[in-house]
Rosetta silent file (secondary structure, phi, psi, omega in degrees, C-alpha in Angstrom):
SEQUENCE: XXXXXXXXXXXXXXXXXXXXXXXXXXXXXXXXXXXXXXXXXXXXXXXXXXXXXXXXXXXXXXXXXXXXXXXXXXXXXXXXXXXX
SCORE:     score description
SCORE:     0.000 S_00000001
   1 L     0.000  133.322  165.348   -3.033   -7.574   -2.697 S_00000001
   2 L   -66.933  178.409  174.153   -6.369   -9.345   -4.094 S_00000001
   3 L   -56.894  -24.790 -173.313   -9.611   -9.091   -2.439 S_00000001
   4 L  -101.345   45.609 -175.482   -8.993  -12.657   -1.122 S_00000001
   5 L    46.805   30.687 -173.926   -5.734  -11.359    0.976 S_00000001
   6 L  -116.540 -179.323  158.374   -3.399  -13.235   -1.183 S_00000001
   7 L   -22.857  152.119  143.102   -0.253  -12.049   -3.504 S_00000001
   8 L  -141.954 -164.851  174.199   -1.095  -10.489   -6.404 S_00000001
   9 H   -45.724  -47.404 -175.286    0.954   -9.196   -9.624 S_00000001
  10 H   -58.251  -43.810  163.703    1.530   -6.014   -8.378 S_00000001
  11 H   -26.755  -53.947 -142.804    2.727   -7.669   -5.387 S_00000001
  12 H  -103.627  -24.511  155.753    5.043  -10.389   -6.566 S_00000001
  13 H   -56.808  -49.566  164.616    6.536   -7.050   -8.517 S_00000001
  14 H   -43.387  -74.270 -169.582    6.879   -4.569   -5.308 S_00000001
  15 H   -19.842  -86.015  172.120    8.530   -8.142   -3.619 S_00000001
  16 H   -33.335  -50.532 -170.301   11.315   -8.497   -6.734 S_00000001
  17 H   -75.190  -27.636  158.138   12.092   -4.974   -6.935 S_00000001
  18 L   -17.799  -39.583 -172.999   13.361   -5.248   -3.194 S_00000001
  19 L   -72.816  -20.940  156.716   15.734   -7.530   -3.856 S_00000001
  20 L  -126.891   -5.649  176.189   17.724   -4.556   -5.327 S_00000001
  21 L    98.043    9.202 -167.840   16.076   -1.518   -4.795 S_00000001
  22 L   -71.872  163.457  153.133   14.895   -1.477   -8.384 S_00000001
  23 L   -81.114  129.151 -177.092   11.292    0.424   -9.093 S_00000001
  24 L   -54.874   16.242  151.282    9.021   -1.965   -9.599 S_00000001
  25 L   -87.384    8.428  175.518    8.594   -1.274  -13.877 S_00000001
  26 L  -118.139   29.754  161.262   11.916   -1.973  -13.990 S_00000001
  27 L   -49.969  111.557  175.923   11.123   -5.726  -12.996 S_00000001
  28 L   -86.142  128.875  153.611   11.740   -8.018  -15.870 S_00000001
  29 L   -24.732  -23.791  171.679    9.011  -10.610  -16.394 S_00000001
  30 E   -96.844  134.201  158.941   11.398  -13.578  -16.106 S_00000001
  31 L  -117.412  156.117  177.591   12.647  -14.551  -12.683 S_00000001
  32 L   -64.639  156.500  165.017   15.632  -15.784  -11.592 S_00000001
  33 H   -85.383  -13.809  177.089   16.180  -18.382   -9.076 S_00000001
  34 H   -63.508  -72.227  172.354   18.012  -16.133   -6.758 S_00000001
  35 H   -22.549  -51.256  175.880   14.824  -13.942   -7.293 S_00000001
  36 H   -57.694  -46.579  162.339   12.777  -16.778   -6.785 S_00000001
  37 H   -34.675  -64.446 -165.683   14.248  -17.202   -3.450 S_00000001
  38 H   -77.523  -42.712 -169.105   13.799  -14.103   -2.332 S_00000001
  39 H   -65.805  -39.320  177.279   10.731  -13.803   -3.535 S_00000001
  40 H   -83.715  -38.252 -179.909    9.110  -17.124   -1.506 S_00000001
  41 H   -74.158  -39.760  158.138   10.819  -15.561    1.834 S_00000001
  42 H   -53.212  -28.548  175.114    9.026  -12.041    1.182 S_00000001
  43 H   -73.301  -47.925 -151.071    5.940  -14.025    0.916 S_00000001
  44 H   -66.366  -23.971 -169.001    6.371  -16.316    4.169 S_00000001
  45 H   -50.296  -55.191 -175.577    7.742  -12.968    5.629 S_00000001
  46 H   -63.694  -65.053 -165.418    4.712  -11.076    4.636 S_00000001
  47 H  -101.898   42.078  141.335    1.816  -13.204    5.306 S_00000001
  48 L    68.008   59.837 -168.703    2.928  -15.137    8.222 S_00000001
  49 L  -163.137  176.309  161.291    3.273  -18.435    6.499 S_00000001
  50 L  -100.513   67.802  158.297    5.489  -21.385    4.882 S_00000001
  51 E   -64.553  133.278 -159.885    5.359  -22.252    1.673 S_00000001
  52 L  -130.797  104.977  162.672    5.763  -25.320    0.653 S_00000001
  53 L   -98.917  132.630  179.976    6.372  -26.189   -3.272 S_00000001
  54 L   -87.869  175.477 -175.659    6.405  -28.951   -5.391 S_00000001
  55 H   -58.320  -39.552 -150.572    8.500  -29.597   -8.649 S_00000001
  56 H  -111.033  -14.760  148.633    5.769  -28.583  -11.095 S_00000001
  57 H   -67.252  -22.705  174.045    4.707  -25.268   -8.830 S_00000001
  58 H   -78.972  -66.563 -165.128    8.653  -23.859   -9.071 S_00000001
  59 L   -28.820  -27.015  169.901    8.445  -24.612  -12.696 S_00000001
  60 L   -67.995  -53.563 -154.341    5.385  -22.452  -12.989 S_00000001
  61 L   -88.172   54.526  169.597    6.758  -19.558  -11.253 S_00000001
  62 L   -74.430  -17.087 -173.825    9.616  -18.517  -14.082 S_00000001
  63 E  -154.651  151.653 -167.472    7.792  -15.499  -14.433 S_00000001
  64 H   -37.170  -34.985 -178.750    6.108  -12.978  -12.585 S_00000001
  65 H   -86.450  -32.322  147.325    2.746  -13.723  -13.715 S_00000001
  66 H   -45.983  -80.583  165.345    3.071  -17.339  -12.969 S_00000001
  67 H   -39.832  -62.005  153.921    4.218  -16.768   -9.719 S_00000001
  68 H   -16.038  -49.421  169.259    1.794  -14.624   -8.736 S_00000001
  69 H   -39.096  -66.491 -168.379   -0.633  -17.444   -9.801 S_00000001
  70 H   -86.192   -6.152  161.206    0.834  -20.462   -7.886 S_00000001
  71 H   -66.141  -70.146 -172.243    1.340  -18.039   -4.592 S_00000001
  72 H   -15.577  -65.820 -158.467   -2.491  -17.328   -5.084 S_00000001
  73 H   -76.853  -51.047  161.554   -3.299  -20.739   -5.178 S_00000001
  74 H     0.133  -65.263 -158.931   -0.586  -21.988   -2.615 S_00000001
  75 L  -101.443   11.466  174.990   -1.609  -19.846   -0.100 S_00000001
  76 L  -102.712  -25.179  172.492   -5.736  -20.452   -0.641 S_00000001
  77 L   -55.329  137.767 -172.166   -4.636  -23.904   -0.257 S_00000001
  78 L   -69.593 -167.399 -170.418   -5.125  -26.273    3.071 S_00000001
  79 L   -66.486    3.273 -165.845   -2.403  -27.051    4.802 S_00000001
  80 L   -91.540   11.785  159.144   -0.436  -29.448    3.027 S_00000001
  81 L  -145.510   24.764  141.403    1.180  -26.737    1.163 S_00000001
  82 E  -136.652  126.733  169.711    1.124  -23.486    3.480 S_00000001
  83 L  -137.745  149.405  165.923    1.370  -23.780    7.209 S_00000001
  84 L   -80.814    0.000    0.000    2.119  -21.073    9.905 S_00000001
């Protein structure tokens, strides 16, 4: 997790490997949308939240390090795109 309590790579990697039980190096950099899925429910799961994404925030998150990104900012964001 960063210092400002949001997702961070390592994170959005631990999350992904979950989804099958993989260790999280054997995480491929591209995600899936099934991944993607899973991956936005481990977040709301985790930090007590909603997310709420637009068209050009899924588009970002094709890959781990993207995701990571737009959860950061998502969830530093006021409410019109995370609520509890």
């Amino acid at each position: 997790m960063s210092r400002d309590g949001t997702p961070d790579r390592d994170d959005v990697l631990a999350m992904l490997a979950g989804l099958d039980g993989r260790p999280p190096e054997d995480v491929p950099e591209m995600i899936e949308s099934m991944e993607l899925a899973w991956l936005v429910h481990q977040v709301e799961q985790r930090y007590g939240v909603r997310v709420q994404l637009d068209g050009d925030q899924y588009g970002r998150m094709t890959t781990v390090s993207g995701a990571a990104d737009v959860l950061r900012e998502v969830i530093g964001m006021p409410d019109e795109h995370v609520r509890d």
